[in-house]
C-alpha positions in Angstrom: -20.4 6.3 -68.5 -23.0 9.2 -68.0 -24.3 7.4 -65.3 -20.6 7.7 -64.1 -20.2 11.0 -64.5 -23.4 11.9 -63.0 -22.3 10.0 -59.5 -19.0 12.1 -59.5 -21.0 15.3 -60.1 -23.3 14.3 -57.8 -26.2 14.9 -60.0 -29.6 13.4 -61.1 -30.3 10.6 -58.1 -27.0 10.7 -56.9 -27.5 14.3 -55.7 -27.5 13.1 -51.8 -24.1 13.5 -50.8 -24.5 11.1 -47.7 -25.4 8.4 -50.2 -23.6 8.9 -53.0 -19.7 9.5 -51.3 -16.7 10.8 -53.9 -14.5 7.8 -54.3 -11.1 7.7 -53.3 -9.8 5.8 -56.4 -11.2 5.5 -59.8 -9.9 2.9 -62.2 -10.9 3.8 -65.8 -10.2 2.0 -69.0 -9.4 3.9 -71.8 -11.6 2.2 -74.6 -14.8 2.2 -73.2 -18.3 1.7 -74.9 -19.2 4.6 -76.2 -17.3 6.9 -74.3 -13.7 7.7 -74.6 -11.8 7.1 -71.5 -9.2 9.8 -72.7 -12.4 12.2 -72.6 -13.3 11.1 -69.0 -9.7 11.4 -67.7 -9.8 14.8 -69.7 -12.6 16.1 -67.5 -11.6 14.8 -64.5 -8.3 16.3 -64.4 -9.6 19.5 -65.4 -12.4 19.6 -62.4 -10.6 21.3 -58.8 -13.2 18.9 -57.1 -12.2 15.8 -58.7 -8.8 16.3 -59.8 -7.5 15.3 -56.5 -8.8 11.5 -56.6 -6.1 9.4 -57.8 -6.8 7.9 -61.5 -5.6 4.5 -62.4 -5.7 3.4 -65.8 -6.3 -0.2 -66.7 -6.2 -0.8 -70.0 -4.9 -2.7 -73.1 -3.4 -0.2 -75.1 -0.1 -0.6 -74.5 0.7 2.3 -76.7 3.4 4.9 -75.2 1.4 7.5 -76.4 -1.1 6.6 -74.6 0.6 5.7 -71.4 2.6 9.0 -71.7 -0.5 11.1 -73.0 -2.2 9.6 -69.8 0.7 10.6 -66.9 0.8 14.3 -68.7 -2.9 14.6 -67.0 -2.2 13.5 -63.8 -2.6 9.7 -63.8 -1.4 8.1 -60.7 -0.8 4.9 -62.4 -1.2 3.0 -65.9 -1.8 -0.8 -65.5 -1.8 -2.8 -69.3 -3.9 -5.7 -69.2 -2.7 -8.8 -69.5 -4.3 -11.5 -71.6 -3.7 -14.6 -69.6 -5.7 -15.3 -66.9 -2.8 -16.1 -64.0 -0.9 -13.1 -64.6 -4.9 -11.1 -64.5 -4.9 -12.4 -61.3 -1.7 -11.5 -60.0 -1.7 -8.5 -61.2 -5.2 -7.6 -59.4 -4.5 -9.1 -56.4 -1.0 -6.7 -56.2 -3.4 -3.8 -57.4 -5.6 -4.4 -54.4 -3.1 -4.9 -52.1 -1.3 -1.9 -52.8 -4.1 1.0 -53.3 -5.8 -0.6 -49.7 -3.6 -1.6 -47.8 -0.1 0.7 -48.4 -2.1 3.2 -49.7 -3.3 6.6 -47.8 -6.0 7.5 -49.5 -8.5 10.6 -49.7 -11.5 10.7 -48.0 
């Protein structure tokens, strides 16, 4: 996730701006290895450069704490993740289609 963090901030080998471009969307699980996704979504919210990118959370917790915890920072969207494979599918494919194609977003 540092690696991450340091391509948002631009920093370390990703200090080149014309090769290392903000994204317009992050997705972000909130149990990652080693680094909580709460903690990311934290310090993204709470940066003026980054707070503007629209935040996506795809996840398993299911937890209304978390999904409510998640939308009080500025979330755009919370996305559980299903266990069975057809509905994965589905729901990625609606995901896709609705960030790129309906979506405007930043550049």
């Amino acid at each position: 996730m540092e690696e991450a963090l340091d391509f948002l901030y631009r920093e370390g080998e990703y200090e080149d701006e014309s090769l290392s471009p903000r994204p317009s969307l992050i997705v972000l699980d909130l149990n990652l290895p080693g680094t909580d996704g709460r903690e990311v979504l934290a310090e993204l919210k709470g940066d003026r450069d980054l707070q503007t990118i629209p935040v996506v959370i795809f996840s398993t917790s299911s937890n209304p704490k978390d999904v409510n915890a998640c939308y009080r920072q500025g979330i755009s969207g919370y996305i559980v993740k299903p266990m069975d494979i057809n509905r994965l599918n589905q729901l990625v494919r609606t995901f896709l289609d609705y960030w790129f194609k309906a979506v405007e977003l930043p550049n």
